[in-house]
C-alpha positions as CSV (number, residue, x, y, z in Angstrom):
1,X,195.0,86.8,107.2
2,X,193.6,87.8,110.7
3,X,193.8,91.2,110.1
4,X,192.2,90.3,107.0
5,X,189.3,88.3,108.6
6,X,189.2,91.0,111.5
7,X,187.9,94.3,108.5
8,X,185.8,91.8,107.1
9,X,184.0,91.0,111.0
10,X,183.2,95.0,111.4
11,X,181.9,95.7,108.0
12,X,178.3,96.6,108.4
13,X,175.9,94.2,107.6
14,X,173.8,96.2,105.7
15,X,171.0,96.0,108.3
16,X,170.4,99.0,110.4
17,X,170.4,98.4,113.8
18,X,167.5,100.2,116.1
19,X,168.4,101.3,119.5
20,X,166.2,100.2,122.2
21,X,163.6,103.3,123.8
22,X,164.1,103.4,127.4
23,X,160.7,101.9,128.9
24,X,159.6,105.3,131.0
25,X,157.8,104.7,133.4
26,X,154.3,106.4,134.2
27,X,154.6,109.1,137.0
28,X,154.1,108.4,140.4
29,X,152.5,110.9,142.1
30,X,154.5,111.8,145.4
31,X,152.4,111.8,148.4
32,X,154.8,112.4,150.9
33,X,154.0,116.0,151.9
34,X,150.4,114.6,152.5
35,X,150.8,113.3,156.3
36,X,152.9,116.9,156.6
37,X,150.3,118.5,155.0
38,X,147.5,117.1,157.2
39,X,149.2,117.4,160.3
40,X,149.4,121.4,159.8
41,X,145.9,121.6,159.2
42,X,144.6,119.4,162.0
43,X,146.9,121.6,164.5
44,X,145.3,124.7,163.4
45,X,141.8,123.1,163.4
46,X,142.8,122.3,167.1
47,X,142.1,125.8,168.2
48,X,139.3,126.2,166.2
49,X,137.3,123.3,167.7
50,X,138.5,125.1,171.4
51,X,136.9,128.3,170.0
52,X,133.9,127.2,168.9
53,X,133.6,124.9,172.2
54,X,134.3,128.7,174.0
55,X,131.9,130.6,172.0
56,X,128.9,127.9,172.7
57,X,129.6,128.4,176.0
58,X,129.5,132.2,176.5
59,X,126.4,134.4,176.6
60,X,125.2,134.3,173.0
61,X,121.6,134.4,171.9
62,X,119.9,131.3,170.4
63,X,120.9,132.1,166.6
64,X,124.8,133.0,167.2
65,X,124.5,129.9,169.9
66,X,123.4,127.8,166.3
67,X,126.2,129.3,164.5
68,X,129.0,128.8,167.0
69,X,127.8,124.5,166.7
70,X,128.2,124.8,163.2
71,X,132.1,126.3,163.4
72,X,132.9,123.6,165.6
73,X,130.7,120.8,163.0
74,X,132.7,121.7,160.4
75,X,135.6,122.3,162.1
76,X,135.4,118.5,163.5
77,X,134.5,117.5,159.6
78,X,137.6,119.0,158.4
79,X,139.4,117.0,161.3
80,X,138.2,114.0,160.1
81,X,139.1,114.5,156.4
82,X,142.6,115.1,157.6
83,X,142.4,111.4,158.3
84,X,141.6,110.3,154.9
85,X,144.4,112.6,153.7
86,X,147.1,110.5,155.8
87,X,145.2,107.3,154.6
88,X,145.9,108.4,151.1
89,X,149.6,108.5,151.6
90,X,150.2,105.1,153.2
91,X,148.0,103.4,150.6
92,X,151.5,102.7,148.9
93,X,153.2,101.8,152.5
94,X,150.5,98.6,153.2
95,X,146.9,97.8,154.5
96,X,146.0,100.3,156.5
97,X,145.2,99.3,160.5
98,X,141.4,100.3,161.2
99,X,140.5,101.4,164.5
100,X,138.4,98.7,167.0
101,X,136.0,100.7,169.2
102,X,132.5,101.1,170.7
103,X,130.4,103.3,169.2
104,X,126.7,104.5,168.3
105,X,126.2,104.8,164.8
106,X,122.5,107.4,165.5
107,X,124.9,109.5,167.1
108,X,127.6,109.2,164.4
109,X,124.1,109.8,162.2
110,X,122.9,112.8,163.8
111,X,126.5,115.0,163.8
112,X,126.2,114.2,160.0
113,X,123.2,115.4,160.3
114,X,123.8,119.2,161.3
115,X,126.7,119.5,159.0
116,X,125.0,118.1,155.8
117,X,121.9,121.1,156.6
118,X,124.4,124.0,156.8
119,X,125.7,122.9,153.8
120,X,122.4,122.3,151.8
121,X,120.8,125.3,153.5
122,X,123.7,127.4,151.8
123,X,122.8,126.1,147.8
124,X,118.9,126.2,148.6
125,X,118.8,122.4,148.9
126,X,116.6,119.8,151.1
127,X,118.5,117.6,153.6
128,X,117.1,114.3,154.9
129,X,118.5,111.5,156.8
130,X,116.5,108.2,157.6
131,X,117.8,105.6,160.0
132,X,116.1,102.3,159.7
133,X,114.8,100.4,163.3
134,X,116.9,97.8,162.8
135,X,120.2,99.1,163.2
136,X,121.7,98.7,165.9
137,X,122.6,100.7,169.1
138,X,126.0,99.8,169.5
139,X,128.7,98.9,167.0
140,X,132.7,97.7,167.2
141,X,134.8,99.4,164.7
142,X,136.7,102.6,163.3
143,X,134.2,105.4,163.5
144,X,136.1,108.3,162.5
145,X,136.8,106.8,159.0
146,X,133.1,105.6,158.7
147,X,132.4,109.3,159.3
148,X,135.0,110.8,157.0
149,X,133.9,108.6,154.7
150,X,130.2,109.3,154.8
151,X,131.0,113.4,154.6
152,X,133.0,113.1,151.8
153,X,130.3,111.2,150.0
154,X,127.6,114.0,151.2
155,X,130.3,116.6,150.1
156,X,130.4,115.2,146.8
157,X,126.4,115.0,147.2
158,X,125.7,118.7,147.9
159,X,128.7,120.1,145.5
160,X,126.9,118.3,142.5
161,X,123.7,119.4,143.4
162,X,121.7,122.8,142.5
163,X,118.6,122.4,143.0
164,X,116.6,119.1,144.7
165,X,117.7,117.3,147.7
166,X,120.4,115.0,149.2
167,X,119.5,112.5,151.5
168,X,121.1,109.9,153.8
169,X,119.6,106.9,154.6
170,X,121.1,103.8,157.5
171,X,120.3,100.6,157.1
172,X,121.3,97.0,158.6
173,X,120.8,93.8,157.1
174,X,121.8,90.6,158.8
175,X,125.1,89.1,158.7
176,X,126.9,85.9,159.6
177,X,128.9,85.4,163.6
178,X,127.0,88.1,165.4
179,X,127.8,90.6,162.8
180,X,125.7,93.1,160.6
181,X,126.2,94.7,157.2
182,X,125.9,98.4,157.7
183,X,124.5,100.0,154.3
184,X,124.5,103.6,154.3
185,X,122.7,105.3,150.8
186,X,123.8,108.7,150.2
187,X,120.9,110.0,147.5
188,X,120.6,113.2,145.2
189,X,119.3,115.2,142.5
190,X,122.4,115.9,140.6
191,X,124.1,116.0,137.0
192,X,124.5,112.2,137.6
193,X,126.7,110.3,135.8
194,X,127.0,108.2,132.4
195,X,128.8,104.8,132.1
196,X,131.8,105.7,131.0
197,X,131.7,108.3,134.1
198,X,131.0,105.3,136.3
199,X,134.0,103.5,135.4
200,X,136.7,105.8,135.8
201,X,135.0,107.3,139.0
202,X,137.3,105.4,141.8
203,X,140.4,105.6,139.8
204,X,143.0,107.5,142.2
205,X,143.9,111.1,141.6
206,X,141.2,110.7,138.5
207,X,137.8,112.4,138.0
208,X,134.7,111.3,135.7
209,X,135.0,113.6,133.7
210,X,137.3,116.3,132.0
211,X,134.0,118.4,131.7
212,X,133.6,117.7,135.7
213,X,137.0,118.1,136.5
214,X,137.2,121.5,135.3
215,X,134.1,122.8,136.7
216,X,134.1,121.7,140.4
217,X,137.4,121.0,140.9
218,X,138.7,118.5,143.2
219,X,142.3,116.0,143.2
220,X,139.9,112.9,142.2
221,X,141.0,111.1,145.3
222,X,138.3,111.3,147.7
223,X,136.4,108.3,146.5
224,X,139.0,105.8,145.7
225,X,140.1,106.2,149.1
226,X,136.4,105.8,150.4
227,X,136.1,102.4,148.3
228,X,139.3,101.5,150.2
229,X,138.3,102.2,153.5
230,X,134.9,100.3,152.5
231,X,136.5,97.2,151.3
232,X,138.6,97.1,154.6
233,X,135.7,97.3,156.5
234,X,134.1,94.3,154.9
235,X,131.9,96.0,152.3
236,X,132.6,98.1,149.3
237,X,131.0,101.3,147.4
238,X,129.0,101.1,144.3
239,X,127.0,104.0,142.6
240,X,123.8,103.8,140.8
241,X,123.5,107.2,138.5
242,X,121.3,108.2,136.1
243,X,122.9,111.8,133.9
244,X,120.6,115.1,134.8
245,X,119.1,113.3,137.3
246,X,121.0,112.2,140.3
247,X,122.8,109.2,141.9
248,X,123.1,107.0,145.0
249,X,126.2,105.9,146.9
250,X,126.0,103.1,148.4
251,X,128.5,102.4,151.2
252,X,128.8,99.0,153.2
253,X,130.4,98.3,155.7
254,X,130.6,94.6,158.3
255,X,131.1,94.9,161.5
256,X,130.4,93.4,165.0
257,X,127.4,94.4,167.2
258,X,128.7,95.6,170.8
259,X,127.1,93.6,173.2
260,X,128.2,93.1,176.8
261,X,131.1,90.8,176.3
262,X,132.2,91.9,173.2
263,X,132.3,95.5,174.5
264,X,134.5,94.2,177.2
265,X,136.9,92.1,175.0
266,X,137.3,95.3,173.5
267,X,138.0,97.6,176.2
C-alpha cells in the first residue's frame, strides 16, 4: 500500500508547471576605466599647458602670441573636463566632496570668455557674456567644477549651433546667512529641443534624441553630471527650449560670499 500511495503521489497533475524567467537585470555600465582614462589624459595635457605657457613667452608676434593663449585655454578646458570625467565614476561610490576655496567668479567669467570665442569664431557664430553689478567679487567654493560645468554647457551651446549666437550671462540674487544664489544662463540659437527631448535630457549615458544622438555624437553624460554637481552646490539646472530656435541653461549654484573672516576661516 505505500508503494501504492507513493506512484499515485508522482503522477502528474495534469497541470503544467512554468519555470520561473530569471529576473535579468538591466546593464550597468562599467565606469571603472574612467578615473584611469582621465588620469592619462590630464598627464599628457600637463605638457601641453607647459608648452603653451613656453610659446607665450618666446618671441612671437601679436597673432601667434593670440594663438599660443588659446592652446593653453583649451588645453586648461580639457583639464577641467577630466574632472567631471572622474566625478562620473564615483557617482556610484557616494556624494561627491566639493572643494571649499576663495575665488573670483569675473575672473572665472572672463577665461570662459576667450575659450567660448575661439570656439564660436570657428562655426561663424557671435559670443557674448554679461556679468551683472551685483555679483560679487569674491566667492567660497569649488571653482574648477563651477567651470567644468559652465564649458560643458557652452560646449553643448556652440556644437548645437550653426548660425546665431551663444551667450553667457552671471547673475546673483540674494540668498539667506550671508549667502548668494549664483545663476549663470547659457543662451543660443540652436535646433532647441521639444518636450519629450527635455525629459530624457539628464538621464545618464542618454541623449534627447536618437535623431541627435547620431548626428553630433556624444556618451549623454555631460549634463546629468552637470545637474549633479548643481544640486550639490545648492542649486540645480533647468532648460527652457523652444525646437529651431534655441534654448537656455540655466545653472544655480549657493554659495558663501568671501569676506574677511570667512576668507580666513577658510584658509
Amino acid at each position: 500500500m505505500a508503494r501504492l500511495r507513493a506512484k499515485q503521489q508522482r503522477k502528474p497533475s495534469g497541470r503544467r508547471t512554468r519555470r520561473r524567467k530569471p529576473i535579468r537585470k538591466p546593464p550597468r555600465r562599467d565606469v571603472g576605466a574612467l578615473p584611469i582614462f582621465a588620469h592619462d589624459v590630464r598627464t599628457a595635457l600637463t605638457g601641453v599647458l607647459a608648452l603653451g605657457e613656453l610659446l607665450g613667452r618666446s618671441n612671437l608676434g601679436e597673432r601667434e602670441r593670440r594663438w599660443a593663449a588659446d592652446i593653453k585655454t583649451s588645453a586648461e578646458y580639457l583639464a577641467a573636463l577630466t574632472t567631471l570625467v572622474i566625478d562620473a565614476a564615483k557617482v556610484g561610490a557616494g556624494p561627491i566632496t566639493l572643494q571649499q576655496e576663495v575665488f573670483a567668479p569675473r575672473a572665472l567669467i572672463a577665461t570662459l570668455d576667450a575659450a567660448l570665442a575661439v570656439r564660436a569664431e570657428t562655426k561663424g557664430l557671435r559670443a557674448a557674456i554679461t556679468i551683472a553689478d551685483d555679483v560679487p567679487n569674491r566667492l567660497i567654493g569649488d571653482p574648477v567644477r563651477l567651470r567644468a560645468a559652465l564649458e560643458n554647457l557652452l560646449d553643448n551651446a556652440v556644437k548645437f549651433t550653426e548660425q546665431g549666437a551663444v551667450e553667457l550671462e552671471l547673475r546673483a540674487e540674494p540668498a539667506k546667512a550671508d549667502r548668494v544664489r549664483l545663476h549663470c544662463i547659457v543662451r543660443d540659437s540652436g535646433i532647441g529641443l521639444s518636450r519629450a527631448e527635455i525629459k530624457r535630457l539628464f538621464r545618464p549615458f542618454a541623449q534627447a534624441s536618437a535623431e541627435i544622438a547620431q548626428r553630433y555624437g556624444g556618451a549623454g553624460l555631460g549634463l546629468s553630471i552637470v545637474k549633479m554637481l548643481a544640486k550639490r552646490m545648492g542649486g540645480d539646472l533647468t532648460v527652457t527650449s523652444t525646437p529651431g530656435r534655441g534654448s537656455a541653461f540655466h545653472l544655480t549654484a549657493v554659495l558663501p560670499i568671501a569676506r574677511d573672516e570667512t576668507v580666513a576661516a577658510v584658509l
